[in-house]
C-alpha positions as CSV (number, residue, x, y, z in Angstrom):
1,X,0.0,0.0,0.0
2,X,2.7,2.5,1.0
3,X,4.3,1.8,-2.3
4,X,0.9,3.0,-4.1
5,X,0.7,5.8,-2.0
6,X,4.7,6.5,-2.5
7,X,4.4,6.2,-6.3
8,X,0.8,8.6,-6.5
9,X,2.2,11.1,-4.5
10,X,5.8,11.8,-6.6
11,X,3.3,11.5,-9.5
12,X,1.9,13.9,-8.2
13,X,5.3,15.6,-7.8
14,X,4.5,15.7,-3.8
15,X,7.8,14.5,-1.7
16,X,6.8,12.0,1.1
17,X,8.5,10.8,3.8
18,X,11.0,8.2,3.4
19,X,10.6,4.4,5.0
20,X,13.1,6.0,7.7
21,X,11.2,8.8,8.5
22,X,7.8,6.7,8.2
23,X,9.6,4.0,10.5
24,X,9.9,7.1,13.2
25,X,6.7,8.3,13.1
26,X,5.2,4.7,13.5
27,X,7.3,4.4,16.7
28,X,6.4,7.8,18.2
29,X,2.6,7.1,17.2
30,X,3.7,4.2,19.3
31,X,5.5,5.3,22.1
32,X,2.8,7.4,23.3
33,X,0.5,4.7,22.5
34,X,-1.1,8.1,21.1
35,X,-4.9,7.7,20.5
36,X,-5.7,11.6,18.9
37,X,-2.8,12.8,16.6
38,X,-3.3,15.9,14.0
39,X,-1.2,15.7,10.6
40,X,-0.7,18.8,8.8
41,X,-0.2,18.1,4.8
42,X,-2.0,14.9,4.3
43,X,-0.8,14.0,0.4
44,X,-1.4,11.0,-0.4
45,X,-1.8,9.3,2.5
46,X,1.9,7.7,2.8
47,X,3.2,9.6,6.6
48,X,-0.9,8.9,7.7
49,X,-0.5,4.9,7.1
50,X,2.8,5.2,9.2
51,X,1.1,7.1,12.0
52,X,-2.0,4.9,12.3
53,X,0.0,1.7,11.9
54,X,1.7,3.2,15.0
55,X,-1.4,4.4,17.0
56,X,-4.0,2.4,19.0
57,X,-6.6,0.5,17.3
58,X,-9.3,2.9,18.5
59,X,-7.1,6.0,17.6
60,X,-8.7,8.4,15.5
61,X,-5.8,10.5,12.8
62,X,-6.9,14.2,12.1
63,X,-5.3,14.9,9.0
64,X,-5.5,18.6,7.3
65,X,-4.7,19.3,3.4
66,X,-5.7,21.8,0.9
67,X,-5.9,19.5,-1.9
68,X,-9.5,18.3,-1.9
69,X,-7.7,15.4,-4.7
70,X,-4.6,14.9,-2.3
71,X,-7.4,13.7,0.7
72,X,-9.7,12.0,-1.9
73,X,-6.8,9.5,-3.0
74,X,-5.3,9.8,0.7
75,X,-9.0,8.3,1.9
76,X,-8.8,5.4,0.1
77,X,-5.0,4.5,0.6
78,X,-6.4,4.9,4.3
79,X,-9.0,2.0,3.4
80,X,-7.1,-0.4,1.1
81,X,-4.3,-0.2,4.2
82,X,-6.9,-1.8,6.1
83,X,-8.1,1.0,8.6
84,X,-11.5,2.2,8.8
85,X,-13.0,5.4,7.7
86,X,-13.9,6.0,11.5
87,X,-10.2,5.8,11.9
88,X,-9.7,9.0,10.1
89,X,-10.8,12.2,10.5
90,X,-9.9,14.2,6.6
91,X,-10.5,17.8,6.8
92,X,-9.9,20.5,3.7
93,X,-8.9,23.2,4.4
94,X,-5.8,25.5,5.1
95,X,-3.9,24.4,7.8
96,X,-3.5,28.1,9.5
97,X,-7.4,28.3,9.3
98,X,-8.4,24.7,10.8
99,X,-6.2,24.6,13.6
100,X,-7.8,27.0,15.9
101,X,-10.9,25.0,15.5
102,X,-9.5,22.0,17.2
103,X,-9.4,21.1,21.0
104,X,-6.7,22.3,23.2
105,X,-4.6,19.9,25.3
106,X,-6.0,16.6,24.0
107,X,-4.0,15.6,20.9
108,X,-0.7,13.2,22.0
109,X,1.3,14.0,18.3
110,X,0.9,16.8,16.2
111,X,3.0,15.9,13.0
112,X,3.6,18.5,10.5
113,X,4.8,17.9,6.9
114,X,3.3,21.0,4.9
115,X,4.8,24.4,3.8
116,X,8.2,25.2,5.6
117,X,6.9,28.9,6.0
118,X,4.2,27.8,8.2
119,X,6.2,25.1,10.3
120,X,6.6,28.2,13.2
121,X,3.2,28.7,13.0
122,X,2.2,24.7,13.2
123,X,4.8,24.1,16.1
124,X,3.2,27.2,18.2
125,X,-0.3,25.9,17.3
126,X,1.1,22.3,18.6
127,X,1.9,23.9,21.5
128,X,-2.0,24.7,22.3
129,X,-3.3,21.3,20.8
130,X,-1.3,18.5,22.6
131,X,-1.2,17.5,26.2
132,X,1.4,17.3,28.7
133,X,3.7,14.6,27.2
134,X,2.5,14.8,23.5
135,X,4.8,15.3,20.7
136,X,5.5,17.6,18.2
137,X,7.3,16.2,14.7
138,X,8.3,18.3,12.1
139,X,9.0,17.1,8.8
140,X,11.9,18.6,6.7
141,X,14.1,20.0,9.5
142,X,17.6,19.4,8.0
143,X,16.0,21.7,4.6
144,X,17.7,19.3,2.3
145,X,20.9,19.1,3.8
146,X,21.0,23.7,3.7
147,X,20.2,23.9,7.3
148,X,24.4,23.5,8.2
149,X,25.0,25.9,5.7
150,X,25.3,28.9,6.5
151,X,24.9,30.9,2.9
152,X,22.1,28.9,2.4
153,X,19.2,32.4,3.2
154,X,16.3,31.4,1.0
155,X,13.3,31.4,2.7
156,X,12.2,27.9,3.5
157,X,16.1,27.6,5.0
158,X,15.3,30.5,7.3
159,X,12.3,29.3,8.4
160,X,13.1,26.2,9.4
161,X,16.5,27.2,11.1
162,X,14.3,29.6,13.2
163,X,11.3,27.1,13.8
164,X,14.3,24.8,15.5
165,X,15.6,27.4,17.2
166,X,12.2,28.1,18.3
167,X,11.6,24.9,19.4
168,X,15.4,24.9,21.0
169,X,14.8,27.8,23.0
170,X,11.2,27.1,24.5
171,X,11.3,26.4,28.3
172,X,7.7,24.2,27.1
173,X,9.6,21.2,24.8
174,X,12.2,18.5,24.7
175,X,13.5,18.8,21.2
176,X,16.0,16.6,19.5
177,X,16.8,16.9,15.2
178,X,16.4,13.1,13.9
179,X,18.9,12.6,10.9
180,X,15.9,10.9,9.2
181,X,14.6,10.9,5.8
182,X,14.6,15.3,5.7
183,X,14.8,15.2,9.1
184,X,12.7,15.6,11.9
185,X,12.7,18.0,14.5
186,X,11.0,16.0,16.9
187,X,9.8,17.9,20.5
188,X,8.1,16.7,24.0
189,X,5.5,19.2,25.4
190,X,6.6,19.4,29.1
C-alpha cells in the first residue's frame, strides 16, 4: 500500500517521507500509544498509514490538506491499508485556518509535513493542541541538507532554522533533530 501511496504522490510531484522517517513516526505514534494525533499536509496518505500503523486500534488520525484530490486519493489508501474510515478524520482546508478550530490539550502528536513557511506557525499551534507529554514532529528539519549551511538564506532555509531554534529555545519542549529521511525535529510538550 505505502508503495501506491509513495508512487501517486511523486506522481503527483509531492515528496513523502521516506521508509526511515515513516519507521519514526510509527514508533512515536507508538511510544505514546497516542490515540488523537493531527497531521498537517496529508498527500497522499503515505506519513498517515505510518502514524496509524503506530497508533492504537481505537485512535482516530486528524489529518489537514488543501488538496481536496490529495485527501480523496489519501481516503482510500487509508481504506485499502486496512483502517476504517472511522479511523480518520480528513479535513480540507488551510492548515493556519483549521487549527484553531481543534481542542486544546488533547492531541498526544501533532505531526507536521506542509509548507516550511508555516512550520513556526504549526509548532506554536502544537503547543496549544497537545497535552502534557504529547509530541511535536516536524518534517523537513535538516532543509535538504542547507540547514548546516550557513549561505544557504532562502526562505524555507530560514524558516526552518528559526522554527528549531524556536523549538530549542522554548522552556515548554524536549526537542531533538532526527537525521531521518529530511529530518525531523522532533519535540516533548513538558
Amino acid at each position: 500500500m505505502l508503495q501506491t501511496a509513495r508512487g501517486l504522490s511523486h506522481e503527483l510531484g509531492l515528496d513523502c517521507v521516506t521508509p526511515a522517517a515513516g519507521s519514526v513516526l510509527r514508533l512515536l505514534a507508538a511510544a505514546g500509544s497516542a490515540k488523537a494525533m493531527v497531521e498537517i499536509g496529508t498527500g497522499t496518505g503515505v506519513s498517515g498509514v505510518w502514524l496509524l500503523r503506530g497508533m492504537r486500534a481505537d485512535g482516530v488520525l486528524t489529518t489537514i490538506d488543501v488538496e481536496n484530490e490529495h485527501q480523496r486519493i489519501a481516503r482510500r489508501i487509508f481504506l485499502e491499508a486496512g483502517f476504517a474510515s472511522s479511523r480518520t478524520r480528513i479535513i480540507t482546508g488551510r492548515a493556519l485556518d483549521v487549527l484553531p478550530r481543534l481542542a486544546d490539550g488533547v492531541y498526544d502528536l501533532v505531526f507536521v509535513d506542509a509548507d516550511a513557511t508555516e512550520f513556526g506557525a504549526c509548532a506554536e499551534a502544537a503547543l496549544r493542541l497537545l497535552r502534557p507529554g504529547g509530541v511535536l514532529v516536524v518534517n523537513g528539519a535538516m532543509a535538504n541538507g542547507r540547514i548546516s549551511d550557513p549561505s544557504a538564506r532562502d526562505v524555507d532555509t530560514l524558516t526552518i532554522r528559526e522554527t528549531v531554534r524556536m523549538v530549542r529555545e522554548a522552556e515548554e519542549w524536549i526537542p531533538a533533530v532526527i537525521p531521518s529521511g529530511a529530518g525531523l525535529l522532533a519535540a516533548v510538550k513538558r
